[in-house]
N, C-alpha and C positions, 0 to 999 in steps of 0.2 A: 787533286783535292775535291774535285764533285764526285755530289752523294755524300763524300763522308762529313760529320758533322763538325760547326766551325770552331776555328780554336779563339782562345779569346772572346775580347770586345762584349765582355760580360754588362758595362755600364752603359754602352751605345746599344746592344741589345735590346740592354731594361729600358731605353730611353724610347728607342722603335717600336716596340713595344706595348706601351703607353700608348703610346700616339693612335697606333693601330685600335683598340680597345676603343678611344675617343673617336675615331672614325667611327667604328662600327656605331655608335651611340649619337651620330649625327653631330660630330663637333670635329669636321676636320683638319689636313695640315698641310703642311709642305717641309720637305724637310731634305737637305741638301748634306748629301757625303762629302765630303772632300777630301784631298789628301795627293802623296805621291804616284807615280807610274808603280802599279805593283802592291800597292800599301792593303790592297785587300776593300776596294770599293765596292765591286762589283760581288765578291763571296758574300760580303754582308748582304746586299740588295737581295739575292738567290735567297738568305737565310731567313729573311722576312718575307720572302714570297710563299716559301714551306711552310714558315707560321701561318700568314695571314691563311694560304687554303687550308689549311689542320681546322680555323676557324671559322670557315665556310665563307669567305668573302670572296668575291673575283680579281684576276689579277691579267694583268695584261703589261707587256715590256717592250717599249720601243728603245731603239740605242742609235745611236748618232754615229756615219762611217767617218774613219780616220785613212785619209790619202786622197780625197778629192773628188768630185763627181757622183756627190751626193744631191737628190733633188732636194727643196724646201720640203721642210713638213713633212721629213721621211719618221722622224720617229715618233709623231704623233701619226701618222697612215699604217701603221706599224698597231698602233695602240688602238685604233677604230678596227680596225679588220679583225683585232683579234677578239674583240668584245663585239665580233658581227655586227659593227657601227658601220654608221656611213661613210668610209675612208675615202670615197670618191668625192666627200664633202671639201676635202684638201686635194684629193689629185686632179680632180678635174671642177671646181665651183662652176654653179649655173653662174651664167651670162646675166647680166640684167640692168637697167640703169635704177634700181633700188640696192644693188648689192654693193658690199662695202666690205673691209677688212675687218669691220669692227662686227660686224652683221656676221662674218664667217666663222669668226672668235665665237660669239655667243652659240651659234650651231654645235661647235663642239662643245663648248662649258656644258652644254643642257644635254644634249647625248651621255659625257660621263655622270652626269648627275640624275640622271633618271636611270643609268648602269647600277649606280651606288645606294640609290635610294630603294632597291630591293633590300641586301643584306651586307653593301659594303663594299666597297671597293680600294685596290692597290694598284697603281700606275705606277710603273718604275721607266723613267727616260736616263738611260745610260751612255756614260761619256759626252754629259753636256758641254765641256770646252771645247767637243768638236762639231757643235751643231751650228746648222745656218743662224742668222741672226731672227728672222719670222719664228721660229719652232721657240726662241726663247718670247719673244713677244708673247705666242699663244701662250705659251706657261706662265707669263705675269699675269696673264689677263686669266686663267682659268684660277691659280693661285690665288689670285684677291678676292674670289668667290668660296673659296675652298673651304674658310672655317665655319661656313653654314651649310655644308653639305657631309654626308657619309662618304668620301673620297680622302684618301692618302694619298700626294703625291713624294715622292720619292726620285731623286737627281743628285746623279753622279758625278764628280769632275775633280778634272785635275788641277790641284792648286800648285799655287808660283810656277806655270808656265803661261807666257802671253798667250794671249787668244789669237784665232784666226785672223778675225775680222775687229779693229779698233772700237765699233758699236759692241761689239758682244760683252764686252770686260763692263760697260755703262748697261749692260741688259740684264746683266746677271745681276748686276748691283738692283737693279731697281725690284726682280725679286726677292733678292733677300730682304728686300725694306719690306717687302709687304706682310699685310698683320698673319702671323697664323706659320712665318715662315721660320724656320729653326736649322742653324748649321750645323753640321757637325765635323769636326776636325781627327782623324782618325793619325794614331801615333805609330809606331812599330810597335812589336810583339813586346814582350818580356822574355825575359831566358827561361824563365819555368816552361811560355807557352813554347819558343822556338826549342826547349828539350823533349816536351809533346809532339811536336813538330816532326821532329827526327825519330822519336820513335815510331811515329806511322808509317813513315815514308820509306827508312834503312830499311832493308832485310835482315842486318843485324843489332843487337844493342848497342846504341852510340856510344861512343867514349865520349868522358868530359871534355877531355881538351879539341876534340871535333865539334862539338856542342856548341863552347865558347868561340872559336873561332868563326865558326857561322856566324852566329850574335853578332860580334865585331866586326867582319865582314860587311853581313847586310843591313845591321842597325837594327835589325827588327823586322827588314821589310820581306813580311811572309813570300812573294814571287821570289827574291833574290837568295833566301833561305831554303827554301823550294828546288832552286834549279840548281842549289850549293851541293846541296843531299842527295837526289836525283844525279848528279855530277859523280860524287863518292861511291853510289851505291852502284852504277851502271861500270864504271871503270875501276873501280879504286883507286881512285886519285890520290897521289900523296897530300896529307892534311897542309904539309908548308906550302904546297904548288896549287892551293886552292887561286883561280882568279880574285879579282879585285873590284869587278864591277858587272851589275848584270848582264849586263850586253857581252861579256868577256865570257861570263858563263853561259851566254845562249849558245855562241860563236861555238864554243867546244861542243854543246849537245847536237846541235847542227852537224860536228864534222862525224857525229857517229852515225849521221844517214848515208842511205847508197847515193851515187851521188847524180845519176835519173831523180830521185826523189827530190833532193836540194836543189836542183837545177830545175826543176818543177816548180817548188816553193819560189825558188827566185823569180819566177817569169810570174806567178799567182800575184809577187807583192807588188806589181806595177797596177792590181787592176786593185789594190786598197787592203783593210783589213778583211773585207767579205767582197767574194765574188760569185758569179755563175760559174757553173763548172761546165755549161755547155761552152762560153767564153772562154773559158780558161784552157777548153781541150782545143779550142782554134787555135789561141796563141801557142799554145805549146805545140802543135800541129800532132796532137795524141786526140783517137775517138772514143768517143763515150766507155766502149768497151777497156780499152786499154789505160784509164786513168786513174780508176779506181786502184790499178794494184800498183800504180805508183806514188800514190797517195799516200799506201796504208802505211808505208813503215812513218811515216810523221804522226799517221795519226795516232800509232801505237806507242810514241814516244808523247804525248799528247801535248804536239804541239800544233798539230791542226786538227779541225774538225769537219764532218761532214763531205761528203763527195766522195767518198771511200766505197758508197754502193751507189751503182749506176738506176737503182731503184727510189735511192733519197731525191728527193726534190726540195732539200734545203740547200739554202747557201753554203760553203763552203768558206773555212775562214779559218783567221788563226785563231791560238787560243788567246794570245796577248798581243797588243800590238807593239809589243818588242819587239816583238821573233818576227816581225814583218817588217821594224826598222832596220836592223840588223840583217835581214836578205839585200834590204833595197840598196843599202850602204853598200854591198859587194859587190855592186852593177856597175861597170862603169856607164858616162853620158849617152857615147854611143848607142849602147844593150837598152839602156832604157829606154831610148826615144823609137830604135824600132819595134822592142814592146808595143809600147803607147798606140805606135801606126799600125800593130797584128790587131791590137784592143776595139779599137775606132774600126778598120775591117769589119772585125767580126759583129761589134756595134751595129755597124751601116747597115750589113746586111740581114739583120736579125729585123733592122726597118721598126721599131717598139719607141715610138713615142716621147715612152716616159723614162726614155733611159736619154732623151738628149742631153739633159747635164752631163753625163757620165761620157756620152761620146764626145759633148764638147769638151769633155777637161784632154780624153786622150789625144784627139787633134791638135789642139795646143800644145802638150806636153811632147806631140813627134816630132816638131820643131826645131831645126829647119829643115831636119829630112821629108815634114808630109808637107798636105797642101795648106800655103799660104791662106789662101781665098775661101776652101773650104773651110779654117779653122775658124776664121770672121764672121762667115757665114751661119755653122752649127751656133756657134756663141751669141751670134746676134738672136736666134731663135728659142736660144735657152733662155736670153735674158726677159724677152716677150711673152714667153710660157709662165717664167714666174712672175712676171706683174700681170698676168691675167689671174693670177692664183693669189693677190692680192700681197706677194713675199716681195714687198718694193725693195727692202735690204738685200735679197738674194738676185733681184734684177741688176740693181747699181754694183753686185759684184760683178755679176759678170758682160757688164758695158766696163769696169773698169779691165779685166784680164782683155778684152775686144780692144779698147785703145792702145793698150801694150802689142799688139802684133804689128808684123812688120805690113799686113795689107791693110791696114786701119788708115794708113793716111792721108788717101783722096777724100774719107769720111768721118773727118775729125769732128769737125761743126757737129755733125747730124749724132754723133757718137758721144760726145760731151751733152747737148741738152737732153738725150733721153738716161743721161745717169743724172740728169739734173732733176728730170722728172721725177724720178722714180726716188731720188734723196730726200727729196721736198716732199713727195708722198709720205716719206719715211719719216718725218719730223723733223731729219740734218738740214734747216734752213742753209746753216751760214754755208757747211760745204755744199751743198745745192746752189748758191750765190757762187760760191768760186766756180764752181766746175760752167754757169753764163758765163762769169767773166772772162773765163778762159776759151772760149766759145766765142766770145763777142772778138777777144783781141787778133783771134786767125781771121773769123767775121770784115773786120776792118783793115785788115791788111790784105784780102784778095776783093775788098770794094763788094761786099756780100753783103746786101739791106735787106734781106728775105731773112738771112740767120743771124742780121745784128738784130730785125725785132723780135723773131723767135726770142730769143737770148734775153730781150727786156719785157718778157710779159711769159714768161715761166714761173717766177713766184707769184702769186697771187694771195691779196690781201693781208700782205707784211705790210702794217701801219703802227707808227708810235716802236719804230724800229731804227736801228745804228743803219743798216741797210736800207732803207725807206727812199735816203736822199741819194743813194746811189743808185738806184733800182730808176730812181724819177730819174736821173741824169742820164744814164744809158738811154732811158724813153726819148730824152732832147734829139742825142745825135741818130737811134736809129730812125727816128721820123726825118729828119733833113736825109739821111743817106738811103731810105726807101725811096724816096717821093710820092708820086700819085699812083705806082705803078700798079698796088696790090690794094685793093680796099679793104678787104678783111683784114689784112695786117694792121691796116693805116687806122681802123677801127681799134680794133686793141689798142695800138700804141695810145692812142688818144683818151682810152679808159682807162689807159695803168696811170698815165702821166696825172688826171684828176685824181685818182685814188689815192696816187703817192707824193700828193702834193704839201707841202709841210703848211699849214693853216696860218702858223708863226712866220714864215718867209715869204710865201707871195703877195704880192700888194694888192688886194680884193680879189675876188673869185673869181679865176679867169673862166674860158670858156668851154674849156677841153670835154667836158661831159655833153654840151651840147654840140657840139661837131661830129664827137664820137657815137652818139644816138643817132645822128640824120646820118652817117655813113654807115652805121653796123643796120641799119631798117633797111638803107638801101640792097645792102650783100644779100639779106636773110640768114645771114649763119647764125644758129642758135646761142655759140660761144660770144661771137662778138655783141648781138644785139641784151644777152645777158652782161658783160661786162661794163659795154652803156650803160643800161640803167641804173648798176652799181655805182660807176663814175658820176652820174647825173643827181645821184641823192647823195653822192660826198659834196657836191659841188653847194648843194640847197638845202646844209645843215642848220644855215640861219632860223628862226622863228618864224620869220614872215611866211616863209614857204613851206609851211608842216602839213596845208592840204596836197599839195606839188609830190610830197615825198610818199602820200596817200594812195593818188594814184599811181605812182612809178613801181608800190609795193602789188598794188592790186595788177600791176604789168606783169612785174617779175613772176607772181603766182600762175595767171595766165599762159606766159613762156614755157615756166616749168611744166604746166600738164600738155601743153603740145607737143613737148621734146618730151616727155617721159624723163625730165632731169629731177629725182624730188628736192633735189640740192636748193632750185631756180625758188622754187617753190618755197622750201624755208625760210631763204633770204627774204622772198616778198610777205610772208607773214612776218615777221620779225622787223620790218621797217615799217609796218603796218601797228605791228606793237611798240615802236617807238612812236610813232607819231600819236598812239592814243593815249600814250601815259603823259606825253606833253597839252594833251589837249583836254585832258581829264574826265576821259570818257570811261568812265569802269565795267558798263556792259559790254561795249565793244573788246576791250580788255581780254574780260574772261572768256570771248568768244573766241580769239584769235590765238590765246593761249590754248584751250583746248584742242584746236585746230593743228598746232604747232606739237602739242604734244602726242598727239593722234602720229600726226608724221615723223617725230623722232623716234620714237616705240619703234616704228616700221625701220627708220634710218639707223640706228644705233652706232653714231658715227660719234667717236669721242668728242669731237669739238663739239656737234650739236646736241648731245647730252650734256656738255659742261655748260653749254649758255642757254639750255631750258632749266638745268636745276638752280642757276644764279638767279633765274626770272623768277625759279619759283621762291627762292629764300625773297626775292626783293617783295614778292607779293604779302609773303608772312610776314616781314617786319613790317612792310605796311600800314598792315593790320592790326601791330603790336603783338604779334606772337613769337618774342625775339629768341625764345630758347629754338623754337623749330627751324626760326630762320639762320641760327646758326649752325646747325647742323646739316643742312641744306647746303650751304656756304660751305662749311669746311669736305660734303659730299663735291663739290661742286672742283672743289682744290686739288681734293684726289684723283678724279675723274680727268681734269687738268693737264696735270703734270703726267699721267698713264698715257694721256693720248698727245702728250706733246705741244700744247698750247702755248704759245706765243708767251703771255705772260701772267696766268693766273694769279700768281699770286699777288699783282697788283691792285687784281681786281675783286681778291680776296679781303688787301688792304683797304681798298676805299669800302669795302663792303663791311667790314668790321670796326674802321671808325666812324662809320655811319652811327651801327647797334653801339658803341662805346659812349660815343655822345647822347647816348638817346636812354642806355641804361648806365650808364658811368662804370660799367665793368671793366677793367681792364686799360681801362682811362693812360694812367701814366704810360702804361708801354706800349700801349695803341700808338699815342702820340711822338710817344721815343721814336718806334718804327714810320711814322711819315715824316719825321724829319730828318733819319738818314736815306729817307727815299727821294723826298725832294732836294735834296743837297744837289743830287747830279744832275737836275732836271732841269728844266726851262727856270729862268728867275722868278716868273709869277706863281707859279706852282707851290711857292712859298707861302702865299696866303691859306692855299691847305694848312699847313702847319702851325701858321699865327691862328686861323679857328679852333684846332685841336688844342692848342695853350690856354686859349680862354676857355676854353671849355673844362680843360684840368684844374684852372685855378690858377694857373701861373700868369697872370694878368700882365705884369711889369713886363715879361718874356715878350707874349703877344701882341703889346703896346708898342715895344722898338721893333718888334717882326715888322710890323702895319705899318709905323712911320717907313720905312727902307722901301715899301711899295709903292705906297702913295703917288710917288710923281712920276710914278712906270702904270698905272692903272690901266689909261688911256690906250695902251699897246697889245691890250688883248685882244684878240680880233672875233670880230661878232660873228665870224663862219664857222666860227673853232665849233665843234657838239657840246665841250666844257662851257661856253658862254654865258649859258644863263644858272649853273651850279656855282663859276666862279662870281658871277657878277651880284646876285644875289649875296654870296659869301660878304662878297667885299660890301657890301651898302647893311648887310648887318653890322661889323666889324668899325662901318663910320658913324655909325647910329652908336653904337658901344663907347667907343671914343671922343664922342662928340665932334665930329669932322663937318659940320653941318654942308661947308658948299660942297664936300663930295656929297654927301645926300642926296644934298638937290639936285646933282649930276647923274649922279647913279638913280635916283627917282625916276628922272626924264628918261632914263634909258631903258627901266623896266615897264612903263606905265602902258607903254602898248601890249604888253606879256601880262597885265592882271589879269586876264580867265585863265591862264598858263597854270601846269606844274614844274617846281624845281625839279629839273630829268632830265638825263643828259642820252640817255637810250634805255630801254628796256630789261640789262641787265647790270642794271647800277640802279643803288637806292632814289629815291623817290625824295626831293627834301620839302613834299607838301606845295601850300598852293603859294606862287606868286606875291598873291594879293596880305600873305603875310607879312610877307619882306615891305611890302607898301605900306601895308599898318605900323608897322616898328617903323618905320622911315620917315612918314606923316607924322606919326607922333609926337614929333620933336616942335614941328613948327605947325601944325593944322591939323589942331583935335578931329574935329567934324568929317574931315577927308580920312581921316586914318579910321574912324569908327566906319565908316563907311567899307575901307575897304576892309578891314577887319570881322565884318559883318559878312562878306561876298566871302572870306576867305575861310568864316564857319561851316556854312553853306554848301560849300566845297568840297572841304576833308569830308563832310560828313554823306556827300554823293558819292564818294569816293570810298569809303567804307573804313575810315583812317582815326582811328581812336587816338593815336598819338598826338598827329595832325591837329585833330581835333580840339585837343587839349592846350596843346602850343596855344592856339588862336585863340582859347577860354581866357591862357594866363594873362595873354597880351592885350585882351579884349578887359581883363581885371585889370591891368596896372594902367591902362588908359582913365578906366572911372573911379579911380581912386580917388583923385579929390571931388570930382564934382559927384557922382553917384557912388557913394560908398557901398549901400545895398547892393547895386545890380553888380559889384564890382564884386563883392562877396559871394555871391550867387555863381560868379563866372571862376571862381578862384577856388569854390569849394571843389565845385562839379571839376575841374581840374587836376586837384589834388587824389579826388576820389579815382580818377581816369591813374594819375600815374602812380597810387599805391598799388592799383590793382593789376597794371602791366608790366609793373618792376622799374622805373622809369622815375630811378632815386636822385637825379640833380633837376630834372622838374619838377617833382612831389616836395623837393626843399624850397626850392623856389617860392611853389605855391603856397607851404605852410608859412612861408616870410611872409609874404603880401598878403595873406588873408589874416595875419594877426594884425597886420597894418592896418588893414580896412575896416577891421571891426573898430578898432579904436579909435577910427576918423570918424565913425557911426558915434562914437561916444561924445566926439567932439562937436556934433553936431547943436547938444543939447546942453539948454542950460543947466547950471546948476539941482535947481528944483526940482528939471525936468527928469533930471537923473534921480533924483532920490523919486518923483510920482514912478518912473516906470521899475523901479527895485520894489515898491509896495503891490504895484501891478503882478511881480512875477511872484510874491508872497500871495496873490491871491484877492488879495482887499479890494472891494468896490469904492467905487468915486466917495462916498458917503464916507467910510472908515477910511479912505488915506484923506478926507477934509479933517476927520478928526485927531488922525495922528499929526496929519503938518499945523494943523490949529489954522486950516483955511476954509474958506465958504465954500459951499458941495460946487458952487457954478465956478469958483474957480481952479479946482482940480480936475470938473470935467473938460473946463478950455486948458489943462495942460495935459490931458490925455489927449485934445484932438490936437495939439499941436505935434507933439507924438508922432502920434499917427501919420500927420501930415511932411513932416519931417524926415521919417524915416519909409514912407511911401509905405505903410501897412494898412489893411482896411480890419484887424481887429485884434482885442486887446490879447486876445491869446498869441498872437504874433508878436506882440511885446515882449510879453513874458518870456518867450520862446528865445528871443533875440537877446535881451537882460542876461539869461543863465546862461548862454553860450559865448558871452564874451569874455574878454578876458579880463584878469584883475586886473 
């Protein structure tokens, strides 16, 4: 069937099509074939490749090998070399401690997009269900770029058969979610096209009832249709003795080779669907000259291709890989395993690098006839190649094929933590967690406290985790079973043990981050003296120590430009930004952010993309720019979940009932979703959910939530980073309720935190200053204190550049002078209102319009009778003179009830009357 033109798939066409046309116009795709073995994937991909060049775009096709002993990132290095890109960018990444998987992603996204951004480009990756797990990664992460670029991507695969690898089936899935991606499902022929079919292919006109039985036969499926006809036409097979299955039919075209040729094929299908044909002429012990013409009769039967002329320098392969399952199946164990050991041979001696994968599969696969030791050996090297090349999924297979051998077992320990490594790089925390634990339990049972602490300080920075308290419990027993023997170890362990310490369960902050800093300074190793300081600023989340946490960040940053780590480096800026949005410094702020985002740009490490774009949403709602900062946010979500993050969307949730409470968008289901979150969660956690009730209006709801707290308050612990977001919550919430002696409890507790912001870190909302929670707190029992702090907490927001903030403190600042200063109370109520019409900020702008109708009318109340009708004459305009004559009083006594007026409502002239008259209400 190549060259001639395709049959069928008229609607999938028109669909391709499409999309191509959108490409070229700078609106690309992604778009995934699928279907059976045979079904005509790959002829369609060829028939879009003929379009797209007819329409002058470029095209380049990488394909994924099937049999094994494929490196990472073959059919993207496939797709670089052919668009004379930098393929070396995947087969050999520079070295560096700035370089990152996510860093190596974007080199290629921008290579094909500055390909495409000429006239257009087609990338076709064929037979993705046999690709490594990395080569789908880069295709998510190029794919999510895709529909603002002139690039079409284009992916083949075969569906309803399991994947290689368990990640891969969760790989694929995650690009099909991605925007811009489109499946397509390809079905069998029709009988009209399989009667088209057979007229190309017979030499004679088909009969009908040869027609239909192919149909019924193959279903449709053009290879089995194909090889049905081809079957007929080469022998003339009786129509009833047609086979039943295509494998049944390759079997038969197979037996019409000589059987040098077959015997050829058979030894070719040990080395995959594509081989060397200088390898192929070792194994089969045929030289270059003499392969070629026993090649030919397959390929003229076309069922292989290339290697037919000792002048081609392509691979050699089949044309399907049927006809290369169907060889392999005629092999018995034996044939194949000494295959495997000519393969590896000829491998070895060829001495190339970049074929260790492919040597290490066939050393494995000679098993038990080659060497035990060498097979460990190539494999251990293969799997270090690909975690240099940043393919941690392609690493963690093949430490996993390494543990299967029978020489693996002196080197279990050391053979389980670097598939842990390399899992855990990968995002598979939890099976990164078994593959320690299974590490730690041979660890313990040969009295090994070098690879029980390996084993408890391989995850790093799983916090607010199921894992957390088991990670901390491994730390317990591999420090008793170390002892003093290792310091570097002894340092770590003592930095995972603070990190992973549960804030809910130890009884005050013990001391493990200081032990572990005077021992990791002592080592000097750059790992441990960083993990210190990480452990040391979990240990001194309190408030009292936000300068302490200042300089540990100003360490970290220092660390990291010695060691060339930029990782050290972002942590210390970033603790550095925590500690300033608590202290409410917003120069320092913006400094530190810029600084942070200077080095992410450079990093481009998903995690640290996801919590600079969370800093930056937290910045915008700040501000009050709640559309920006939820887009930021839900950027923040995607970016997230792409790169594997612990638990984004939680901190998506706090991030969005922050904006919900603050614009009432979304309110009800906001709140729906943090009470099936808190459900599972710690007890107190529930106070989240009684604020979001008051805040919807469901007050009764959030009254019995409060009450079931109340006498569990006290058990929050002030180390926790949640401390002063939950404590403040709760001293609103008794202020709300009238709970006066938690007030006064919860007062005492914040009153050393009034120059504080509510802030629990740097990429969590901001709940404004301290000293607000102390004005609404005072309020109840000590005006004067409350105006006070209410006054500091204006002050505040407004250094802080927080219009919302701002606002809050005006409202609270109004319902404070509502009885005794009505004016200034209006004055703070107005400017309020005007703040949250203008930022969208619909259940404080009601608020404010409640209480400033109230105020005016306490203004009214202020004044006698009389006094009311002299200042209604006032706003008409009348001088003291004409309102003596309309009330039928002496001029001296209408001007003493304009000053009283005056004096009463604290104006100094009568146009301010007037002013004040027409604005209130009836």
């Amino acid at each position: 069937m190549t060259g001639e033109p395709l049959l069928g798939r008229v609607r999938e066409r028109a669909e391709l099509a499409t999309r191509l046309s959108a490409a070229r116009a700078g609106a690309g795709s992604t778009v995934l074939v699928e279907g059976a073995a045979g079904i005509g994937k790959t002829a369609l991909a060829h028939a879009l490749v003929a379009e797209a060049r007819d329409a002058g775009l470029r095209t380049a096709w990488g394909a994924c090998l099937e049999g094994g002993g494929a490196p990472p990132y073959r059919p993207w290095i496939q797709v670089l070399r052919a668009l004379d890109g930098p393929g070396a960018v995947l087969d050999d990444p520079e070295p560096g401690a700035g370089a990152s998987r996510f860093h190596l992603f974007d080199r290629v996204a921008a290579a094909l997009d500055a390909t495409a951004s000429d006239h257009g480009l087609l990338v076709v990756l064929d037979d993705l269900h046999q690709a490594d797990v990395p080569s789908i990664r880069l295709l998510q992460h190029v794919a999510a770029a895709v529909p603002d670029t002139a690039l079409l991507l284009l992916g083949t695969l075969r569906s309803w058969e399991p994947p290689r690898h368990p990640e891969l089936a969760e790989a694929l899935g995650s690009v099909r979610r991605e925007r811009g991606t489109l499946s397509v499902r390809l079905g069998g022929l029709s009988p009209n096209e399989v009667a088209a079919l057979a007229e190309r292919t017979l030499s004679e006109p088909p009969r009908p009832d040869l027609v239909r039985l192919v149909q019924e036969r193959s279903e449709g499926n053009p290879l089995f249709a194909l090889e049905l006809l081809r079957l007929v036409d080469a022998g003339g097979e009786a129509v009833g003795a047609l086979p039943g299955g295509v494998r049944e039919v390759i079997g038969h075209r197979l037996d019409r080779l000589p059987e040098p040729t077959r015997l050829l094929l058979r030894q070719a299908s040990v080395l995959g669907r594509e081989c060397d044909p200088a390898v192929l002429g070792e194994v089969a012990g045929l030289d270059r000259e003499r392969l070629p013409d026993v090649l030919a009769p397959a390929v003229e039967a076309g069922l292989f291709t290339g290697g037919a002329d000792e002048r081609d320098e392509r691979p050699a392969r089949f044309t399907h890989v049927l006809v290369r399952d169907v060889l392999v199946a005629e092999l018995s164990a034996t044939s194949r395993r000494r295959l495997h050991a000519r393969a590896a041979e000829a491998l070895d001696a060829a001495g190339a690098p970049e074929r260790i994968d492919a040597l290490a599969h066939h050393l494995r696969e000679s098993l038990p006839l080659g060497d035990a030791a060498r097979a460990l050996d190539v494999t251990r090297q293969a799997a270090e190649r690909a975690r240099r090349r940043f393919a941690f999924e392609q690493a963690a297979y093949q430490y996993e094929r390494a543990l299967a051998l029978p020489a693996a077992a002196p080197h279990r320990v050391g053979l389980l933590l670097e598939l842990a490594r390399c899992r855990f790089r990968s995002g598979a925390v939890e099976a990164a967690w078994n593959d320690c634990r299974a590490a730690a339990n041979l660890a313990r049972a040969d009295g090994d406290g070098e690879g029980l602490a390996d084993a408890a300080v391989v995850l790093r920075g799983v916090t607010n985790s199921p894992l957390t308290s088991r990670v901390h419990a491994l730390c317990r027993e591999a420090l008793t079973l170390l002892g003093d023997a290792d310091p570097v170890r002894r340092a770590r362990l003592l930095a995972q043990l603070a990190v992973t310490a549960d804030p809910f369960a130890v009884g005050g902050a013990p001391d493990w981050g200081t032990r572990a800093l005077r021992a990791a300074e002592a080592t000097g190793d750059p790992d441990a003296r960083f993990l210190a300081l990480q452990a040391r600023r979990t240990e001194l989340t309190e408030g009292t120590h936000v300068l302490e946490r200042l300089s540990l960040g100003e360490r970290a940053v220092r660390l990291g430009r010695e060691a060339g780590i930029d990782e050290y480096v972002a942590w210390g800026h970033a603790w550095r930004l925590d500690a300033f949005w608590e202290l409410g410094r917003r120069v320092q702020i913006d400094a530190e952010l810029a600084e942070l985002s200077s080095l992410v740009d450079h990093m481009r490490e998903p995690l640290w993309v996801w919590r600079l774009t969370m800093m930056r949403a937290v910045t915008e709602a700040h501000a009050g720019r709640f559309a920006r900062a939820r887009e930021l946010a839900d950027e923040a979500l995607a970016v997230g979940r792409r790169g594997g993050h612990e638990s984004p969307d939680f901190f998506h949730l706090v991030f969005t009932s922050h904006v919900a409470l603050q614009t009432g968008r979304d309110l009800e289901t906001v709140t729906d979703a943090v009470g099936r979150y808190v459900a599972t969660g710690p007890f107190l956690s529930r106070s989240w959910h009684a604020v979001m009730l008051l805040g919807a209006g469901r007050r009764q709801e959030a009254a019995d939530l409060w009450r079931s707290l109340v006498p569990h308050l006290g058990e929050f612990p002030r180390w926790a980073p949640e401390w002063i977001v939950a404590t403040t919550g709760h001293a609103r919430m008794a202020a709300e309720f009238g709970d006066d002696e938690v007030c006064a409890d919860l007062y005492g507790q914040l009153l050393p935190y009034a120059d504080r912001q509510v802030c629990a870190n740097a990429h969590t909302p901001c709940g404004g200053p301290v000293a607000l929670t102390l004005g609404v707190v005072a309020a109840r029992a000590d005006g004067p204190r409350a105006g006070e702090h209410l006054r500091a907490a204006l002050a505040s927001a407004e250094a802080m550049g927080s219009p919302p903030s701002a606002a809050q403190c005006r409202l609270e600042t109004g319902r404070l002078l509502m009885d005794g200063r009505p004016r200034l109370a209006r004055e703070h109520l107005a400017a309020a209102l005007d703040t949250a019409r203008r930022l969208g900020m619909a259940p404080l702008a009601a608020e404010a319009a409640g209480l400033l109708a109230r105020a005016r009318a306490r203004e009214t109340d202020l004044l006698t009778p009389r006094e009311n009708e002299v200042a209604a004459l006032i706003a008409e305009g009348l001088s003291n003179r004409q309102i003596a004559r309309r009330l039928r009083l002496s001029e001296r006594t209408a001007e003493n009830h304009v000053a009283h007026i005056l004096t009463k409502l604290g104006f100094s002239s009568r146009s301010r009357i007037a002013s004040w008259h027409t604005g209130r209400p009836e």
